[in-house]
DONU-760051 format. One record per residue (C-alpha): residue number from 1; chain; x, y, z. Coordinates in steps of 0.25 Angstrom, whole numbers, plus 5000, padded with zeros to 4 digits. Example, Ala and Ser with C-alpha at 12.3 -4.5 7.8 and 13.67 -1.06 7.14 Angstrom:
2
(node 1, 'A', (5049, 4982, 5031))
(node 2, 'A', (5055, 4996, 5029))
This chain:
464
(node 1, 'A', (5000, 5000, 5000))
(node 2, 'A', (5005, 5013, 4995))
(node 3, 'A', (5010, 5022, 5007))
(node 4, 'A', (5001, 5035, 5009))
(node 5, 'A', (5010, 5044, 5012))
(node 6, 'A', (5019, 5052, 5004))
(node 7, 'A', (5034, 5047, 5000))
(node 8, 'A', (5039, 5059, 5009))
(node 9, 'A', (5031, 5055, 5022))
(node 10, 'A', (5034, 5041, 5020))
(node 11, 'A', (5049, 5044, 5018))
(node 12, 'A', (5049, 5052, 5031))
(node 13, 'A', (5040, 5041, 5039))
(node 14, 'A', (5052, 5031, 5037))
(node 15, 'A', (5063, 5041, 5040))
(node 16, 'A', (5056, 5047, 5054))
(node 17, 'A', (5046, 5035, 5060))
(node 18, 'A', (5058, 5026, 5065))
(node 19, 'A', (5064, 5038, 5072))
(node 20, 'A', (5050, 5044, 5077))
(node 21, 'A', (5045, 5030, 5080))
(node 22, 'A', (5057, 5027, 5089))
(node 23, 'A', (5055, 5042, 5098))
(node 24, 'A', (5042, 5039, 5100))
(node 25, 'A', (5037, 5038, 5115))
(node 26, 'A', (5028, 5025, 5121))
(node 27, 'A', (5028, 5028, 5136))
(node 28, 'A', (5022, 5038, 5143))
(node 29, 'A', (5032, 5046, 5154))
(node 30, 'A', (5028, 5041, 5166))
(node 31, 'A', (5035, 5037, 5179))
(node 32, 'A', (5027, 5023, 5181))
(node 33, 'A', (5031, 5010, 5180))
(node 34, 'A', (5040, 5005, 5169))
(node 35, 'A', (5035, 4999, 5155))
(node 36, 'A', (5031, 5003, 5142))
(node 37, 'A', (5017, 5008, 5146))
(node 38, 'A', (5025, 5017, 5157))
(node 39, 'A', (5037, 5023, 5148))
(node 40, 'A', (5044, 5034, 5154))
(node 41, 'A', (5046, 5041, 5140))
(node 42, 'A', (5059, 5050, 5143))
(node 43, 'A', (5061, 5050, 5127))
(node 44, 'A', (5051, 5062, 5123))
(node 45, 'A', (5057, 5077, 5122))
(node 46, 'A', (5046, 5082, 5130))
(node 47, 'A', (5047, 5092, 5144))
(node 48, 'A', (5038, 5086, 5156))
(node 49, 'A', (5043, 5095, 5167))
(node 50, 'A', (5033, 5106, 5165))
(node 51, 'A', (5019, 5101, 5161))
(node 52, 'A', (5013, 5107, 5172))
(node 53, 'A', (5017, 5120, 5170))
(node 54, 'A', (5015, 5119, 5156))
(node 55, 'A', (5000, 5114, 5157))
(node 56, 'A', (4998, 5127, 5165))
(node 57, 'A', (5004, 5135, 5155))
(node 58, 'A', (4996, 5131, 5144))
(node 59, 'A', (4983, 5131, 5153))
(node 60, 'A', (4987, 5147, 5154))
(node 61, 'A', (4990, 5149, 5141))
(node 62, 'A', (4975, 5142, 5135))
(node 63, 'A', (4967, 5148, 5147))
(node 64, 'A', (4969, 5162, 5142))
(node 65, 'A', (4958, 5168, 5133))
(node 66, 'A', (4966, 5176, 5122))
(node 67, 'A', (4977, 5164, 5122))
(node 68, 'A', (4963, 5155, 5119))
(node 69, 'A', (4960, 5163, 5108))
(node 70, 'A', (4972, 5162, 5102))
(node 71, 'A', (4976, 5147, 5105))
(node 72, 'A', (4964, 5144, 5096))
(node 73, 'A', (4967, 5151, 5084))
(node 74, 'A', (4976, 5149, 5072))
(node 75, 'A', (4991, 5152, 5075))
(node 76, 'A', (4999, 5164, 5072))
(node 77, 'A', (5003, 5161, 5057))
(node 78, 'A', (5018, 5167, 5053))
(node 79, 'A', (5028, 5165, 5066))
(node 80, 'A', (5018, 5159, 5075))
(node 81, 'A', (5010, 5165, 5088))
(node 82, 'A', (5016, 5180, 5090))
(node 83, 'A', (5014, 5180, 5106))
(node 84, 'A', (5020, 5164, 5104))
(node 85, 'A', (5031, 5171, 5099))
(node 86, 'A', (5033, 5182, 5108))
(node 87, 'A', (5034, 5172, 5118))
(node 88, 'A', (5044, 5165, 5113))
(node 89, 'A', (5052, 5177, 5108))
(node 90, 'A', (5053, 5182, 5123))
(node 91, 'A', (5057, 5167, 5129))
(node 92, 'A', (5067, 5167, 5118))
(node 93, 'A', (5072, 5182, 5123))
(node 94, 'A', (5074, 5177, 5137))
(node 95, 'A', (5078, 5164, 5137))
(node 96, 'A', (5086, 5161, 5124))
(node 97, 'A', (5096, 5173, 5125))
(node 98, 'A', (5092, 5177, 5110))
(node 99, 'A', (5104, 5187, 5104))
(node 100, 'A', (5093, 5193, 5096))
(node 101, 'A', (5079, 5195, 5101))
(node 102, 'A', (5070, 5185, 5097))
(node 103, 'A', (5058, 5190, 5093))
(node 104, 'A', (5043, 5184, 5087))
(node 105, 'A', (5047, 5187, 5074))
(node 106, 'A', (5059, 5176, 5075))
(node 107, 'A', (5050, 5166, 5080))
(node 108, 'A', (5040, 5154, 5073))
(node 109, 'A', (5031, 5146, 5080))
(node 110, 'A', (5030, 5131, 5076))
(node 111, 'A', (5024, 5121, 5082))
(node 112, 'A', (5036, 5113, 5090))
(node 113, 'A', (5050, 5114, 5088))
(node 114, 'A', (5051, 5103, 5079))
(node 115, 'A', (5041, 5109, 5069))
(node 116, 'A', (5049, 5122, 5070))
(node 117, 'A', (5062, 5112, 5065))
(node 118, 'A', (5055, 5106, 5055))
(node 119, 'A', (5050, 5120, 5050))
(node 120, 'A', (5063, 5127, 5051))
(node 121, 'A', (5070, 5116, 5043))
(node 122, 'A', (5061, 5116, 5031))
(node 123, 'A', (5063, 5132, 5032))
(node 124, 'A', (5078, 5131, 5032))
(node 125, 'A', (5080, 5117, 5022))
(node 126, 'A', (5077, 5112, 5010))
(node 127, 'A', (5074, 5097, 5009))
(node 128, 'A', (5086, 5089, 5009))
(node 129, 'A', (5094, 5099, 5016))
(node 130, 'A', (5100, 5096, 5030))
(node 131, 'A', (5100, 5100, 5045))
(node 132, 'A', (5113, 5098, 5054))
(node 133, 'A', (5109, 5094, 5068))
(node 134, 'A', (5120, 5087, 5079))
(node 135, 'A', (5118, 5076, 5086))
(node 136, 'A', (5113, 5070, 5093))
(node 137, 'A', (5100, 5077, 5091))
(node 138, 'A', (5083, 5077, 5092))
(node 139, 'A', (5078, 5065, 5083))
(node 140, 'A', (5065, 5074, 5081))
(node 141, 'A', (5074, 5083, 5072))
(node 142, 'A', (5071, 5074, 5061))
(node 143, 'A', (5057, 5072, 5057))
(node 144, 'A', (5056, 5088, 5058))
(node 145, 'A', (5068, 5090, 5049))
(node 146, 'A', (5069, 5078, 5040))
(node 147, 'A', (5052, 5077, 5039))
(node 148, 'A', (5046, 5087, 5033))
(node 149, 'A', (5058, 5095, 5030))
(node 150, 'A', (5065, 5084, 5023))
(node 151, 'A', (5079, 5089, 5029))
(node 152, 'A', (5093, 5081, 5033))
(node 153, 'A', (5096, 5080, 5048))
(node 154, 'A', (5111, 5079, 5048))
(node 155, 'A', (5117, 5075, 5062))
(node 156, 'A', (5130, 5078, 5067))
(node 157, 'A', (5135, 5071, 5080))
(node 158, 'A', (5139, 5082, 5088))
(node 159, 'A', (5134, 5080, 5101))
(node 160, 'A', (5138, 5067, 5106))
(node 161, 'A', (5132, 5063, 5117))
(node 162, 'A', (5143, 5056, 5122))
(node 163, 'A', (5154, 5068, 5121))
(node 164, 'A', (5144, 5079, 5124))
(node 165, 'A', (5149, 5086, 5114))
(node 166, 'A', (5140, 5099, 5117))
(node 167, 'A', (5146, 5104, 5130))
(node 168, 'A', (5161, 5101, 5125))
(node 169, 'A', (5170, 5115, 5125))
(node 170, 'A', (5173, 5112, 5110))
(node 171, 'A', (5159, 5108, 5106))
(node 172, 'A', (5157, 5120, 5096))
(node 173, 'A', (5167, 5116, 5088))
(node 174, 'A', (5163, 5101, 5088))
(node 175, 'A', (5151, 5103, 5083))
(node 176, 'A', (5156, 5112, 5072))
(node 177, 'A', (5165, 5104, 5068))
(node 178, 'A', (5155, 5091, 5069))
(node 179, 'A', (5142, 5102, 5060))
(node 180, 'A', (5155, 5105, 5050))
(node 181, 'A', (5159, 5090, 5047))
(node 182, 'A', (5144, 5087, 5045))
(node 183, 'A', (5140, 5098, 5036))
(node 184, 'A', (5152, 5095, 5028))
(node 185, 'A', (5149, 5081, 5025))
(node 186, 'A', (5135, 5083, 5021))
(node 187, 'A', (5133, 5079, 5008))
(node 188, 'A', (5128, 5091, 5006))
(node 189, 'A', (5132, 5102, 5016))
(node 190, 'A', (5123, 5114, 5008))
(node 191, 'A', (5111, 5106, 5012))
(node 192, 'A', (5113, 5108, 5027))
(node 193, 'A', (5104, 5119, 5031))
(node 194, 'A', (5106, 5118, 5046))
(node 195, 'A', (5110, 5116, 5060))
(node 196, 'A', (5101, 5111, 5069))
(node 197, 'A', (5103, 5109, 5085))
(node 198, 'A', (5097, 5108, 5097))
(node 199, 'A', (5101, 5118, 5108))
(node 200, 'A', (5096, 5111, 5119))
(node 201, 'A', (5102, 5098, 5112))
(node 202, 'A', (5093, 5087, 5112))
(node 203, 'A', (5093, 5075, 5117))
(node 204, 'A', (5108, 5082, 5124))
(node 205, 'A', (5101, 5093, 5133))
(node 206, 'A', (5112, 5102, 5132))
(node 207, 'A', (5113, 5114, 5126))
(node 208, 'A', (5125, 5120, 5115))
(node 209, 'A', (5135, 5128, 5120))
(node 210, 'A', (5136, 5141, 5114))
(node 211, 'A', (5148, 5140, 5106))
(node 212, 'A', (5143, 5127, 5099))
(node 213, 'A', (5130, 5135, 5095))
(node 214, 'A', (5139, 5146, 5088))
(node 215, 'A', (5148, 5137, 5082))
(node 216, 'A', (5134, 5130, 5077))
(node 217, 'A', (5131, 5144, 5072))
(node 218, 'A', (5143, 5148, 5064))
(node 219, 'A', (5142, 5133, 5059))
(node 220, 'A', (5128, 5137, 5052))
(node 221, 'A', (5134, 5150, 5048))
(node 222, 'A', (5146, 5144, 5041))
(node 223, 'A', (5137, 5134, 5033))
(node 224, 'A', (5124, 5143, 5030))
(node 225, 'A', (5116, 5134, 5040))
(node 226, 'A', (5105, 5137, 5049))
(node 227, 'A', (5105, 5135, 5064))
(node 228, 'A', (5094, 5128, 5071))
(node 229, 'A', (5094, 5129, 5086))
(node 230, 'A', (5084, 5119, 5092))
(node 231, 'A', (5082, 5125, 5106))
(node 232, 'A', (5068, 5117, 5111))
(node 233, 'A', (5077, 5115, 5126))
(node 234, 'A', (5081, 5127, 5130))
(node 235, 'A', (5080, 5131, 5144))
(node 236, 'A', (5079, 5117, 5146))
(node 237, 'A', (5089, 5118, 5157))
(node 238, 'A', (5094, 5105, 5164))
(node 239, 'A', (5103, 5104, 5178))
(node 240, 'A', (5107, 5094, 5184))
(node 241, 'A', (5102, 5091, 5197))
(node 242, 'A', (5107, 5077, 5201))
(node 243, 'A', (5116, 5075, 5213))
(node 244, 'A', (5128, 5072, 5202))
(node 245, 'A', (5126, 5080, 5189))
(node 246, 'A', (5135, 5078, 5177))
(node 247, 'A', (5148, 5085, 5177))
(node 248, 'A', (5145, 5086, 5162))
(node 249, 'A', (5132, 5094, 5161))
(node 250, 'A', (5138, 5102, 5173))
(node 251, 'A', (5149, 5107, 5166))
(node 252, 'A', (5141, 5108, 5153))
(node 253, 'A', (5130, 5115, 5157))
(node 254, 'A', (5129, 5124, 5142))
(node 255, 'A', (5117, 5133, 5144))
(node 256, 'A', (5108, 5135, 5131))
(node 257, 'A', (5112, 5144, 5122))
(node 258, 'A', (5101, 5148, 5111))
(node 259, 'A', (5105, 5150, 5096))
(node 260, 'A', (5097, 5162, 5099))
(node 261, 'A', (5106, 5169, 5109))
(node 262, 'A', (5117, 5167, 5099))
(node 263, 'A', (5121, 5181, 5093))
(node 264, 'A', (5121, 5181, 5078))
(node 265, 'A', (5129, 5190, 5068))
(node 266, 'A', (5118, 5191, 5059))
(node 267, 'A', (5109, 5197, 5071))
(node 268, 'A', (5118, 5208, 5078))
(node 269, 'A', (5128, 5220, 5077))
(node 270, 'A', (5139, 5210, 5080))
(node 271, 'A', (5144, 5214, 5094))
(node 272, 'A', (5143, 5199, 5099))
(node 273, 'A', (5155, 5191, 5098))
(node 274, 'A', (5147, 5179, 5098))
(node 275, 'A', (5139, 5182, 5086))
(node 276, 'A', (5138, 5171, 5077))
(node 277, 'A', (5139, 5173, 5063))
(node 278, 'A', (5127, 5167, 5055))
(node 279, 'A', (5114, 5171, 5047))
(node 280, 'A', (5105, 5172, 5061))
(node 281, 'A', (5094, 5169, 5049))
(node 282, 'A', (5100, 5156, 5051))
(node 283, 'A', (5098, 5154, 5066))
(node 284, 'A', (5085, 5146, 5071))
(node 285, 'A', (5081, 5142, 5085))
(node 286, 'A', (5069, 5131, 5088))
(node 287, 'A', (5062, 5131, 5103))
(node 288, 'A', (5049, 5126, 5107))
(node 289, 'A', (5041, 5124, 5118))
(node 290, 'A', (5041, 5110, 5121))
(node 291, 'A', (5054, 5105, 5127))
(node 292, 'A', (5056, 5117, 5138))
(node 293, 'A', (5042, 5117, 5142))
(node 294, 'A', (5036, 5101, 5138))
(node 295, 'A', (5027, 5108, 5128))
(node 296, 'A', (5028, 5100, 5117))
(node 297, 'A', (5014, 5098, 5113))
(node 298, 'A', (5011, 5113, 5110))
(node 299, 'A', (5021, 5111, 5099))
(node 300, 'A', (5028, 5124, 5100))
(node 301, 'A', (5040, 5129, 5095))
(node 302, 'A', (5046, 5139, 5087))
(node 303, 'A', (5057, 5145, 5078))
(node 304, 'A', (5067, 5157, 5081))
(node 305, 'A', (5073, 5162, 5070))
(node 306, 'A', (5076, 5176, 5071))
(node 307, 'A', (5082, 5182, 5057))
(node 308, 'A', (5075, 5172, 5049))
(node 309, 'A', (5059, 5177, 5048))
(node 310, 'A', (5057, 5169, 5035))
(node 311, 'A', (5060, 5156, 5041))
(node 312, 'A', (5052, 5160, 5053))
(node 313, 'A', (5041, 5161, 5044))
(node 314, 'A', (5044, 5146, 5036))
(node 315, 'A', (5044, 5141, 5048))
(node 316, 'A', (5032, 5147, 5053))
(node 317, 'A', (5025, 5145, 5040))
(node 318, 'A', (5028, 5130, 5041))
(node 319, 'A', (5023, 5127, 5056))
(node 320, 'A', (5012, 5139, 5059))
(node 321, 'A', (5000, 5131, 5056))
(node 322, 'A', (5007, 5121, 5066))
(node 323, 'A', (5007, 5129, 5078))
(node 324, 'A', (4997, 5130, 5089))
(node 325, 'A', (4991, 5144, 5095))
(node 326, 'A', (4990, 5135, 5108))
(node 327, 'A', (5004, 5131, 5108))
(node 328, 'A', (5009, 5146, 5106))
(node 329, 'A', (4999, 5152, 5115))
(node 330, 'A', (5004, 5142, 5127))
(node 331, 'A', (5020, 5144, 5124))
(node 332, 'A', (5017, 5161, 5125))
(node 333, 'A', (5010, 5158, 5136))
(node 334, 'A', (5023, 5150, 5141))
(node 335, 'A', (5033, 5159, 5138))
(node 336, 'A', (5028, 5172, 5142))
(node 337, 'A', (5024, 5165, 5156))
(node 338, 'A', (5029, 5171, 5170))
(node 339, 'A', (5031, 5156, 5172))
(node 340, 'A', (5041, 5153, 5160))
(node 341, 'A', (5055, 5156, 5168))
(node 342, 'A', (5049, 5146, 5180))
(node 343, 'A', (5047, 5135, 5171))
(node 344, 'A', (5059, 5136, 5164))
(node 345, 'A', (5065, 5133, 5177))
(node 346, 'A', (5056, 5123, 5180))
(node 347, 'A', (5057, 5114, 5168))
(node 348, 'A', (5073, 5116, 5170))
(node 349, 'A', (5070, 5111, 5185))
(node 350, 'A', (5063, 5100, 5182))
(node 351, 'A', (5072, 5094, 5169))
(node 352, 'A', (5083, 5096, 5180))
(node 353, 'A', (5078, 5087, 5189))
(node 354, 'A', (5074, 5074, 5179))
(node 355, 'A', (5087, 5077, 5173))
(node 356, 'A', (5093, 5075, 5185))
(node 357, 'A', (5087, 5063, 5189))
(node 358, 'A', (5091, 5057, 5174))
(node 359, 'A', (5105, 5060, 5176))
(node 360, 'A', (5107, 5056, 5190))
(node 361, 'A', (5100, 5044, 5185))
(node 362, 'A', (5110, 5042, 5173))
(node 363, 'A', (5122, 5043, 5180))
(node 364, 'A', (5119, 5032, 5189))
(node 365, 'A', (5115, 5024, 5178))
(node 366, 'A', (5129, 5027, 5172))
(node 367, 'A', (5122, 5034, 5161))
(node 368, 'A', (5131, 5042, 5153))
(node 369, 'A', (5121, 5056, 5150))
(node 370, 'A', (5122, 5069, 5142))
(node 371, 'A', (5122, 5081, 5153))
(node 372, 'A', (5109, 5089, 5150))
(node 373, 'A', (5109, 5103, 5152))
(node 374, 'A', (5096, 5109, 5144))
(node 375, 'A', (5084, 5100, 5138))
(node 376, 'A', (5075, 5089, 5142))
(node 377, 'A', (5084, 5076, 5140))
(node 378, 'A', (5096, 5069, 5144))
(node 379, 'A', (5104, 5061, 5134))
(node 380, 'A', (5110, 5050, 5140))
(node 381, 'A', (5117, 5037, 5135))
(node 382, 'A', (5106, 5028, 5143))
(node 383, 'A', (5111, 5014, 5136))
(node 384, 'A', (5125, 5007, 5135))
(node 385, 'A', (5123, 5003, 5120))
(node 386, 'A', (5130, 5000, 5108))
(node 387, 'A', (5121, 5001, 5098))
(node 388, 'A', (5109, 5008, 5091))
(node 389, 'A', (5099, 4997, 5093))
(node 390, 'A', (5106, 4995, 5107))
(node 391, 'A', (5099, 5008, 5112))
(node 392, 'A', (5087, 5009, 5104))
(node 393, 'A', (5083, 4993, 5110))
(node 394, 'A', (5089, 4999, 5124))
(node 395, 'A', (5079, 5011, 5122))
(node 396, 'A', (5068, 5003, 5120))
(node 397, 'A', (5072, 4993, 5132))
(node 398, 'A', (5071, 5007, 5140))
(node 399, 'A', (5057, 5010, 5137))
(node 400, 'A', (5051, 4997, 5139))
(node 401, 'A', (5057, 4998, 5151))
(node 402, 'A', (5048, 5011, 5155))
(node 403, 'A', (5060, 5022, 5149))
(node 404, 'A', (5059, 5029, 5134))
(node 405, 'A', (5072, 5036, 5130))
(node 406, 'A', (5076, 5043, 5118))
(node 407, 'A', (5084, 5034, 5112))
(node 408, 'A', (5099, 5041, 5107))
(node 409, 'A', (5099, 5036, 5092))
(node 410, 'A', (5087, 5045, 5089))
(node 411, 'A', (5096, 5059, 5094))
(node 412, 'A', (5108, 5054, 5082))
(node 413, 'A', (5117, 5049, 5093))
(node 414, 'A', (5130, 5047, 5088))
(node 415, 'A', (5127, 5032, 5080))
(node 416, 'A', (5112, 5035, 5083))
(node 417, 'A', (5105, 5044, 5073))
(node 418, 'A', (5093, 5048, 5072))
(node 419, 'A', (5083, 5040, 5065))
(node 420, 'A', (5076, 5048, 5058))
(node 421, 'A', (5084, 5045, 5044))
(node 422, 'A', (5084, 5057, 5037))
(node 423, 'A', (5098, 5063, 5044))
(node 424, 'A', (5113, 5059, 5045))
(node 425, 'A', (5124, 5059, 5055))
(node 426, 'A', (5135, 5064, 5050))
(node 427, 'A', (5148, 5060, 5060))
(node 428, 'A', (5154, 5071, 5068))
(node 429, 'A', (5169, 5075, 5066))
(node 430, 'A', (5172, 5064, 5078))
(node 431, 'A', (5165, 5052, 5075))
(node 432, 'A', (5157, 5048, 5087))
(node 433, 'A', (5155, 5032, 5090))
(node 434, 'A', (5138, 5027, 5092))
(node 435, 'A', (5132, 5033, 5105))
(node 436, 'A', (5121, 5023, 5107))
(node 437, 'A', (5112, 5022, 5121))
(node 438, 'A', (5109, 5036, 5122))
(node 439, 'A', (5096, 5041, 5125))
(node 440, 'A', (5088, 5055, 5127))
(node 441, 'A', (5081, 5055, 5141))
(node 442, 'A', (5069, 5066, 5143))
(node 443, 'A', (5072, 5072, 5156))
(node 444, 'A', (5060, 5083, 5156))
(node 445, 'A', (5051, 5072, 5165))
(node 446, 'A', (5048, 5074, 5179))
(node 447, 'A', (5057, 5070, 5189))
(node 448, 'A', (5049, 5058, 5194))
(node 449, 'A', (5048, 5052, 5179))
(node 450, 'A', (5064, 5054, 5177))
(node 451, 'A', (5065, 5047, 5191))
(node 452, 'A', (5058, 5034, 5185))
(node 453, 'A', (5066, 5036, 5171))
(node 454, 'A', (5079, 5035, 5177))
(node 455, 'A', (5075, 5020, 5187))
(node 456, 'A', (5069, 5015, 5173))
(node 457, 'A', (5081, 5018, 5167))
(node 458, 'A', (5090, 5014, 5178))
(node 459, 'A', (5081, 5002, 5180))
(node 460, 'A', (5084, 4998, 5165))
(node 461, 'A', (5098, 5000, 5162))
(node 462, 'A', (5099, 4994, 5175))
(node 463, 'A', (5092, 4981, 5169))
(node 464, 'A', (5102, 4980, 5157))
């Protein structure tokens, strides 16, 4: 029987359904007994620490009578909700260190941050072009960018779990030297159109140093290339707590540093010594609600580009008629609340606390661990394995026995890759042997859950 579905979307079912069917979650997050029917799923990227607060906030936000009139209409068509934005200009003003001022104008709502990727690639691509990304990385980048956009994802093992390369003195010129080998053993280096990263890196939970953003900068420059910073877990702030913290993430405590606070040539009367020189046009920064505040089914996100309206509008002409008036009304109602600083602190309180927990737990399991230090996860290397299908049949083990991880092969672990198919890993200037047993562990859970994650944990590696 003939399939009835276009050549196209079947093309993309086979490459992407094998990755999506593998990250898709069976248990519920619960801290009862253990078993298939009582998984405690710390494999989602969700935030769970602030539901309460956040069910308050959107009970504010629909119980106002002017905010109900609007919440029913029609969305703002060009750019997105103009109070939304306000909003979001103001947050951005006071918490991202912006060297120019953000205003509205350099602002598109899309619904989610994902969206908002998919959007902006197909604005700044043709199909067949290809995005630079290092590794390891959010699988998630690759129905967004290779789905509708039909655009390469080309990986570079940078950050190595393993070395840590991110908090290293000399990582900016590792990674330039690891984006310039890459680029020039494309097949076609004139078809790369950008750098992508995230900053908060996921699964890692750290942020890049300064240094390494400008040398990512002047990268772009050099090449003609545009920068993409994924910022979703900023102010995501974690300490560690525990009775015996890592040395490691003490001494590596790198604060966030926004692609926005980064002064550009292009932008000012060059009194900065800093000033990077490249076309600010070229300069793009990705936030949404979701991961800071566990908002992820209002699917908001947005865009800043600030000296590039007419991507502002593609992007916004592609994703308008996705955006929800309801979603934009209870972000503004978010951001401009006396409450937002409190709950800031809060969030990072709480993501202290179960990564504390996880750690002190990993440590007496012998568990070698990346030190987090901004975002919702701990990367750790859970399973002494020496193979690919060693750590997937390990991962499954896990979750039968009441525990669902994010198995390391799906972030392009060194060996790993992605899965989705329509991406390469290009080897770095040092080769790096296979990391296998390495898994994502959502730390953003109360600290009860967490509590009953590390002995089902402990339990099972105990039993091996």
């Amino acid at each position: 029987m003939a399939e009835l579905i276009s050549t196209r979307m079947s093309a993309m079912l086979r490459q992407l359904v094998p990755m999506l069917a593998a990250t898709s979650s069976q248990g519920a997050m619960n801290g009862g007994d253990s078993g298939t029917e009582n998984v405690i799923d710390l494999s989602i990227a969700e935030n769970r620490l602030l539901r309460e607060e956040m069910r308050e906030m959107v009970e504010e936000a629909v119980s106002d009578k002017p905010s109900l009139e609007k919440l029913l209409s029609l969305p703002a068509a060009v750019g997105g909700d103009l109070e939304a934005r306000r909003a979001l200009a103001c947050f951005f003003n006071t918490y991202f260190n912006p060297a120019k001022e953000v205003l509205p104008s350099h602002i598109a709502i899309t619904p989610g941050a994902g969206t908002c990727i998919e959007a902006l690639v197909q604005s700044v691509c043709d199909e067949g072009d290809s995005v630079l990304i290092p590794a390891p990385c959010w699988f998630g980048f690759e129905p967004y960018i290779s789905g509708r956009p039909k655009v390469n994802i080309v990986t570079t093992c940078f950050l190595s779990p393993e070395i840590d390369t991110i908090s290293d003195n000399d990582g900016a010129d590792d990674l330039r030297s690891s984006l310039e080998h890459v680029f020039n053993k494309a097949p076609d280096p004139a078809r790369i159109k950008g750098l992508l990263v995230s900053n908060p890196q996921n699964p890692c939970s750290r942020s890049y140093p300064r240094d390494v953003l400008l040398s990512c900068l002047e990268f772009c420059h050099d090449h003609g290339l545009h920068f993409i910073s994924d910022e979703l877990y900023a102010l995501a702030t974690i300490v560690d707590l525990s009775p015996s913290p890592s040395k490691a993430g003490a001494a590596s405590q790198t604060k966030f540093t926004s692609a926005l606070s980064i002064p550009l040539k292009s932008q000012s009367n060059g009194e900065d010594e800093d000033e990077v020189q490249i076309d600010a046009s070229r300069v793009h920064v990705i936030w949404s609600a979701s991961k800071l505040f566990g908002l992820s089914g209002l699917r908001f996100g947005c865009l800043i580009s600030q000296d590039n309206p007419s991507l502002c509008s593609a992007v916004s002409l592609l994703t308008y008629a996705g955006t929800s008036s309801l979603s934009a009304t209870t972000v503004t109602t978010l951001l401009i609340s006396t409450k937002l600083p409190s709950l800031l602190s809060t969030n990072s309180q709480r993501l202290s606390v179960s990564y504390s927990i996880l750690c002190e737990g990993l440590r007496r399991m012998g568990v070698q661990l990346v030190p987090a230090t901004e975002g919702l996860f701990v990367f750790a290397r859970v399973f002494a394995v020496g193979s690919l299908e060693e750590e997937k049949q390990m991962t499954a083990r896990l979750r039968q026995a009441g525990l669902a991880l994010s198995p390391g092969w799906l972030y392009h672990t060194a060996g790993g890759g992605g899965g989705g198919g329509n991406e390469s890993d290009v080897d770095d200037v040092q080769s790096r042997r296979p990391e296998f047993g390495w898994a994502r562990i959502t730390i953003a859970v109360p600290g009860d859950v967490m509590r009953h994650a590390v002995a089902r944990l402990e339990s099972f590696l105990a039993s091996l």
